[in-house]
C-alpha positions in Angstrom: 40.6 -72.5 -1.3 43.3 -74.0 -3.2 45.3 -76.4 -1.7 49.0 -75.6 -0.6 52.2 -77.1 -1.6 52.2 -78.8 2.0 49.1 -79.8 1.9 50.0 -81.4 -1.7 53.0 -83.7 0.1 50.8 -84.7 3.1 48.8 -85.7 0.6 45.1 -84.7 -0.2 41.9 -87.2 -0.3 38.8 -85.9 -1.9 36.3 -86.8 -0.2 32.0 -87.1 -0.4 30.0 -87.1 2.7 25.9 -88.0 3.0 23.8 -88.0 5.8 21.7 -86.5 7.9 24.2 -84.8 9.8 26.1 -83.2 7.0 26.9 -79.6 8.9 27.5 -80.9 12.3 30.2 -82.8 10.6 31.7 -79.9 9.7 31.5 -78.1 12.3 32.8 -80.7 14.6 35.7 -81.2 12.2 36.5 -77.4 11.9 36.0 -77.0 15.7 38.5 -80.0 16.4 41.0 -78.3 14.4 40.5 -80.6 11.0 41.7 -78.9 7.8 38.5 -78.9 5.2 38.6 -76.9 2.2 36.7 -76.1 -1.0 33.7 -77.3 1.0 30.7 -77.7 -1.8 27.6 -79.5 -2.3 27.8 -82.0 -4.9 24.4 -83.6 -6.7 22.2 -85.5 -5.2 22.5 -83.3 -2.1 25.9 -85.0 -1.1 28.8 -82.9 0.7 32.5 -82.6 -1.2 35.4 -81.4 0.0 39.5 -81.8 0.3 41.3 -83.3 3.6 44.8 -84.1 4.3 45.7 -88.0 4.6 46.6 -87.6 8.6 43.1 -85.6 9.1 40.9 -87.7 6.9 41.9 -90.9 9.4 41.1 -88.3 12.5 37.4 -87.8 10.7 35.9 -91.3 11.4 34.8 -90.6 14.6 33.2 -87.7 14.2 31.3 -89.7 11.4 30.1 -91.8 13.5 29.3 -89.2 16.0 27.0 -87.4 13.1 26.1 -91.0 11.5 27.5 -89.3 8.1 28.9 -92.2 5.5 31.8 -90.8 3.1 33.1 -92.5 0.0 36.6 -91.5 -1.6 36.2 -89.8 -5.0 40.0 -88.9 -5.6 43.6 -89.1 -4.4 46.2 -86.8 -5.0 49.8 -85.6 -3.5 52.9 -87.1 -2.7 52.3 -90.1 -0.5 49.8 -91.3 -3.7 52.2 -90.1 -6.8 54.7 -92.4 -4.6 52.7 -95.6 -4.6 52.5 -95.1 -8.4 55.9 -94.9 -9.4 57.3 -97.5 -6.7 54.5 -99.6 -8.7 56.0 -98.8 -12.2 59.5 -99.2 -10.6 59.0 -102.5 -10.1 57.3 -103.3 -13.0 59.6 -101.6 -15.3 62.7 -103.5 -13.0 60.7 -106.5 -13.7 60.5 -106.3 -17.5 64.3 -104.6 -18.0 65.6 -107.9 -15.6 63.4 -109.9 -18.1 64.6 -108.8 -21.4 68.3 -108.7 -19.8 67.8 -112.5 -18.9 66.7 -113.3 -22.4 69.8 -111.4 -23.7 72.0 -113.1 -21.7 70.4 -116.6 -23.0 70.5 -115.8 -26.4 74.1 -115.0 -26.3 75.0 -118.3 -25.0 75.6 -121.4 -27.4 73.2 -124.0 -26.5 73.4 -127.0 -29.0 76.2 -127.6 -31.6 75.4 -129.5 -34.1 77.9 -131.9 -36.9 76.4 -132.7 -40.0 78.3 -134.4 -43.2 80.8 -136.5 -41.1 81.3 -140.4 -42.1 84.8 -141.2 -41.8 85.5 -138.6 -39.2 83.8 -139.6 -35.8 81.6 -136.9 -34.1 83.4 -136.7 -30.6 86.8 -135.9 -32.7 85.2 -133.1 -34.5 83.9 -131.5 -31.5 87.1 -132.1 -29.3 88.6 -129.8 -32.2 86.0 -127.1 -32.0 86.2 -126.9 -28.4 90.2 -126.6 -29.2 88.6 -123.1 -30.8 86.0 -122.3 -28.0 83.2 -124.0 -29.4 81.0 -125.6 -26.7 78.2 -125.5 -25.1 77.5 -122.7 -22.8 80.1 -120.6 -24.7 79.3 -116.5 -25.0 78.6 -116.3 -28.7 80.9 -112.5 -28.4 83.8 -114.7 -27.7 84.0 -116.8 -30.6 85.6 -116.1 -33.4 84.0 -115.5 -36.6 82.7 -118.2 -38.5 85.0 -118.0 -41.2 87.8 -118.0 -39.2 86.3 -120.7 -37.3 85.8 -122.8 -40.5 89.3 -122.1 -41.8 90.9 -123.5 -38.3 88.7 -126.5 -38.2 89.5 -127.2 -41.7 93.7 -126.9 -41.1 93.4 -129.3 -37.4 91.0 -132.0 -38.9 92.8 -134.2 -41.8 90.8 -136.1 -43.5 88.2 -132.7 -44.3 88.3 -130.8 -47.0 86.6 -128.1 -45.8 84.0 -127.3 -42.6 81.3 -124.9 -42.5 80.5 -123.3 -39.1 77.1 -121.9 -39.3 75.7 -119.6 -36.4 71.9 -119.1 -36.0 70.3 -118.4 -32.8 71.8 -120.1 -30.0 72.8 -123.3 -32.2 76.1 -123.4 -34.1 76.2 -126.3 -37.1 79.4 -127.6 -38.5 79.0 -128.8 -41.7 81.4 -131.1 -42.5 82.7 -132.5 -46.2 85.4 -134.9 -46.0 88.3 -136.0 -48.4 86.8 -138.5 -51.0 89.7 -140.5 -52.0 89.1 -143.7 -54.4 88.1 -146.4 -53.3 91.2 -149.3 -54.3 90.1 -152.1 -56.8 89.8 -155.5 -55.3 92.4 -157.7 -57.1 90.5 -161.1 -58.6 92.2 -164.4 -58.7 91.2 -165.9 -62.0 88.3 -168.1 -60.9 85.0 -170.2 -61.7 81.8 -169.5 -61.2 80.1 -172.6 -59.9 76.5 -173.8 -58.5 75.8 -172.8 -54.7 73.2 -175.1 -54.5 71.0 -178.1 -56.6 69.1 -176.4 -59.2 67.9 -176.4 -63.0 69.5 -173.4 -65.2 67.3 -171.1 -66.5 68.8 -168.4 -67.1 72.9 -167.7 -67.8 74.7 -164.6 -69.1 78.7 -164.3 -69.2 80.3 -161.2 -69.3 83.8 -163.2 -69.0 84.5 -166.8 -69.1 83.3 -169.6 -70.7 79.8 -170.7 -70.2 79.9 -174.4 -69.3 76.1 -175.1 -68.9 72.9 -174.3 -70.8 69.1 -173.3 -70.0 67.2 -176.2 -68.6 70.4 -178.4 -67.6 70.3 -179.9 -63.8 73.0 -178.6 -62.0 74.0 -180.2 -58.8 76.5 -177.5 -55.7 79.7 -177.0 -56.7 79.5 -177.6 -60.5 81.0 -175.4 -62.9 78.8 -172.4 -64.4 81.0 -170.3 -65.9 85.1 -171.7 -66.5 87.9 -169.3 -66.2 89.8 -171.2 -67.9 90.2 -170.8 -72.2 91.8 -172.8 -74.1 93.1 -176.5 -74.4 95.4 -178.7 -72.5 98.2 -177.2 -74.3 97.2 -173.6 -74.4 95.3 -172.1 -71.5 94.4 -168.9 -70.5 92.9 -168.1 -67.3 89.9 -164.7 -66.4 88.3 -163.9 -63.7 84.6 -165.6 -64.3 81.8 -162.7 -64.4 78.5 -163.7 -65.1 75.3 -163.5 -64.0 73.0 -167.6 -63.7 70.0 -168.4 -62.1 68.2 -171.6 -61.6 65.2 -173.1 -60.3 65.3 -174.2 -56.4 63.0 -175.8 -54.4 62.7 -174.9 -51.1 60.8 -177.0 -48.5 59.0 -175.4 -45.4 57.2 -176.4 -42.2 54.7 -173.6 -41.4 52.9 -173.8 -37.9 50.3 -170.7 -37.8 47.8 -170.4 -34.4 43.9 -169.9 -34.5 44.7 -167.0 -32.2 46.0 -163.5 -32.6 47.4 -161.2 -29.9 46.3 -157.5 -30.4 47.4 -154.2 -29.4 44.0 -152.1 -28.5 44.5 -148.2 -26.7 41.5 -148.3 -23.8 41.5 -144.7 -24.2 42.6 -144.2 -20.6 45.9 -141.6 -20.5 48.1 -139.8 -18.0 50.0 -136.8 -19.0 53.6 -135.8 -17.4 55.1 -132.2 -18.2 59.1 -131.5 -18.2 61.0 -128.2 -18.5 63.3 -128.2 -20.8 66.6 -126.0 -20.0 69.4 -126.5 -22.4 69.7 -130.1 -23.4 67.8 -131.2 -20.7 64.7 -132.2 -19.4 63.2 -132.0 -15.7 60.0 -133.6 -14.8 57.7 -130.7 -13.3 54.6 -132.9 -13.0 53.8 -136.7 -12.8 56.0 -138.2 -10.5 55.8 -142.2 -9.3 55.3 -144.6 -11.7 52.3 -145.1 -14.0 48.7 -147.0 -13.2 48.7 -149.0 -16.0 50.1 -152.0 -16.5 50.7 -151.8 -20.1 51.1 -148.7 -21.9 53.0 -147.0 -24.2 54.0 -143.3 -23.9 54.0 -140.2 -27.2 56.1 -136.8 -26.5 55.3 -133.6 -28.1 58.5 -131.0 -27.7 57.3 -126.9 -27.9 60.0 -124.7 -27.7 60.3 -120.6 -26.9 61.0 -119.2 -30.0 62.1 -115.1 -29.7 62.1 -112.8 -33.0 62.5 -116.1 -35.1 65.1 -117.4 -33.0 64.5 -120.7 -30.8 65.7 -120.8 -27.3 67.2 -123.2 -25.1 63.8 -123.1 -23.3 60.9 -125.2 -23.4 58.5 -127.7 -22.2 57.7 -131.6 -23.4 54.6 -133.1 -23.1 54.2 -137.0 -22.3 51.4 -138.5 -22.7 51.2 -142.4 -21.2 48.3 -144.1 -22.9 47.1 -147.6 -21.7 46.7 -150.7 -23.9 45.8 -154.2 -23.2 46.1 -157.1 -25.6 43.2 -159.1 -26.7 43.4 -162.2 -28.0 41.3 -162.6 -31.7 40.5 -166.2 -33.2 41.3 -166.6 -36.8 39.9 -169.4 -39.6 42.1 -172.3 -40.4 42.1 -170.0 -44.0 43.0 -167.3 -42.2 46.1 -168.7 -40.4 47.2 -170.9 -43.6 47.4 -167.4 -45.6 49.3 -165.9 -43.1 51.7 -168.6 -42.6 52.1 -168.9 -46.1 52.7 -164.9 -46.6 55.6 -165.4 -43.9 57.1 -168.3 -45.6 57.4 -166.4 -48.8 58.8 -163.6 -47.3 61.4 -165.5 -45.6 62.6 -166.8 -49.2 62.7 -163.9 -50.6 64.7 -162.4 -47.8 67.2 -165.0 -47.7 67.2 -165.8 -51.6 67.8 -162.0 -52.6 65.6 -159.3 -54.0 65.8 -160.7 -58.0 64.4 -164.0 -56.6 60.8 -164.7 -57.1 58.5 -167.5 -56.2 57.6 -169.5 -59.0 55.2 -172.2 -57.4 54.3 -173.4 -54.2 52.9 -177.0 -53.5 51.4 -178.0 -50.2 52.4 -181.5 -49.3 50.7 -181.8 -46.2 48.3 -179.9 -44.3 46.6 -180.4 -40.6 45.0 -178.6 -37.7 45.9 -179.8 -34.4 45.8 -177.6 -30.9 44.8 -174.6 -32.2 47.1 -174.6 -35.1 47.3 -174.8 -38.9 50.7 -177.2 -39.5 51.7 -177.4 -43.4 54.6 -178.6 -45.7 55.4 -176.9 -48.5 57.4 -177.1 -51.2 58.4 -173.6 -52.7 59.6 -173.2 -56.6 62.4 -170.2 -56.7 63.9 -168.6 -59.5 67.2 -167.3 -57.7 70.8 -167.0 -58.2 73.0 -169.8 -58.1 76.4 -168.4 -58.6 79.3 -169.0 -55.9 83.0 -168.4 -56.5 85.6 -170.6 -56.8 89.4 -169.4 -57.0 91.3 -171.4 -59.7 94.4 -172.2 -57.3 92.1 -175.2 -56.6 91.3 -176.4 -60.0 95.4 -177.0 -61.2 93.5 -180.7 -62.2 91.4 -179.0 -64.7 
């Protein structure tokens, strides 16, 4: 018979019964006052039928009774269409509390950024913004638009002439282009141009002035290059001195290079640390107390949740501690003399200026003593010799 709407909220279990006993289950069940219904005999010889949830717990002993065995082949009614939808209930709460969290974290402003800014510091700039309900942690529906925003910043910063406000995600840029006045000419005393140091001319261009020396003349510091001065004793006129002289200078060095090199080698051994990332900061998840190694150095990779193209304040960084040791290396005496040599010349060159150039080196003297190379040298430079001298000292010329 078909089942009744009753029946339907008590809930129905088809069910499959085998055994020996098959009848004298049923029986027993019917006689016991057990509701069984569209009682039929399924393949295999097996017995199928409908009970109610309450009288399909009141069966097992009268399977045991009949030594029957029953398997569950369907479930149907209320108590089952329940389970269901409390099980969809809380996935769908789940997923709706989900997408309403991300939302609600989109909508926020997470990171502001200033871009553009020299003269203006950064902390002013943002002190402004904030003025206009620009911070961190701000609902993006309660700003204002951006170019309202940008017209505001632009009227409470002087020194701007104008300010972009740039809104994508949950980061806002300012970009910031400031007022470019120009720069004030230095006023020049008339002057000379005179040696800085002991050298032999080589090369000597005046732009104004008058040139005093020529190419190959030895010039010892302080002597006059190029004069400001025109004229005789009874008709002068004084310039500012431009000009442009180099000379030869020698340069003398004492290089001490060791036999022995420290170096950095990675043992391949590594510990990895994990952080959650919430905002602008990070919170170590994993990887606590301090590291094993005694030497190491550490590399961090950043991912970050990204939604329909947009990144979010969420993430995770990866920190990766890898061990080193240093090893010591032995060098030849060739070896260390080319290295002390290369630092030597890049010492000049550092202190001399970038149009200076080595034109010879001489080694005057050269040893190896406890595990080092000691040299002189003598270095040949091509380098500027110009200084400045203001004429307000020179009323004797």
């Amino acid at each position: 018979m078909n089942a009744s709407w009753m029946q339907w909220v008590r809930g129905i279990v088809t069910i499959r019964v085998r055994g020996e006993g098959m009848e004298g289950l049923v029986n027993r069940a019917l006689a016991a006052g057990l509701q069984l219904w569209s009682i039929r005999f399924a393949s295999g010889g097996e017995l199928e039928c409908e009970v109610t949830v309450g009288d399909f717990f009141r069966l097992r002993p009268i399977l045991r009774e009949t030594g029957c065995r029953l398997h569950v082949v369907a479930r149907l009614g209320l108590p089952f269409w329940l389970v269901k939808v409390q099980r969809r209930l809380f996935f769908a709460g789940g997923l709706a509390l989900f997408f309403v969290g991300m939302y609600l974290l989109s909508s926020l402003v997470w990171t502001i950024e200033v871009k553009g800014n020299e003269l203006l510091s950064e902390e002013q700039i943002l002190q402004v913004a904030r003025q206009e309900g620009v911070f961190p942690f701000q609902w993006s529906f309660r700003l204002e638009g951006t170019e309202v925003l940008s017209k505001r910043l632009t009227q409470k910063l002087p020194g701007a002439a104008w300010i972009g406000v740039e809104k994508r995600g949950t980061k806002i840029t300012i970009q910031v282009v400031e007022t470019k006045n120009a720069a004030p000419k230095p006023l020049l005393n008339p002057r000379h141009l005179v040696a800085s140091m002991d050298a032999v001319v080589t090369h000597i261009l005046a732009e104004s002035g008058r040139p005093v020396v020529k190419r190959n003349m030895k010039v010892r510091k302080g002597d006059v290059l190029i004069s400001g001065i025109y004229g005789d004793a009874a008709h002068t006129k004084t310039v500012v001195a431009k000009g442009t002289v180099k000379g030869l200078v020698w340069h003398e060095y004492n290089i001490v290079s060791p036999l022995q090199r420290e170096l950095k080698v990675y043992t391949g051994n590594t510990e990895t640390r994990w952080y959650a990332v919430i905002g602008g900061r990070a919170f170590k998840v994993s990887g606590f107390g301090k590291s094993k190694f005694a030497a190491y150095e550490t590399a961090r990779h950043m991912e970050k949740v990204t939604w329909r193209s947009n990144e979010m304040p969420l993430g995770r960084i990866k920190e990766t501690v890898m061990e080193v040791r240093k090893d010591n290396h032995s060098i030849s005496a060739e070896e260390a003399k080319a290295t002390g040599l290369l630092q030597a010349r890049a010492d000049i060159l550092a202190k001399a200026g970038s149009s200076a150039e080595i034109r010879a080196e001489n080694i005057l003297h050269e040893k190896t003593d406890n595990g080092k190379v000691y040299m002189k040298v003598l270095f040949e430079v091509e380098q500027s010799i110009v200084a400045e001298r203001p004429l307000v000292y020179m009323q004797g010329e």
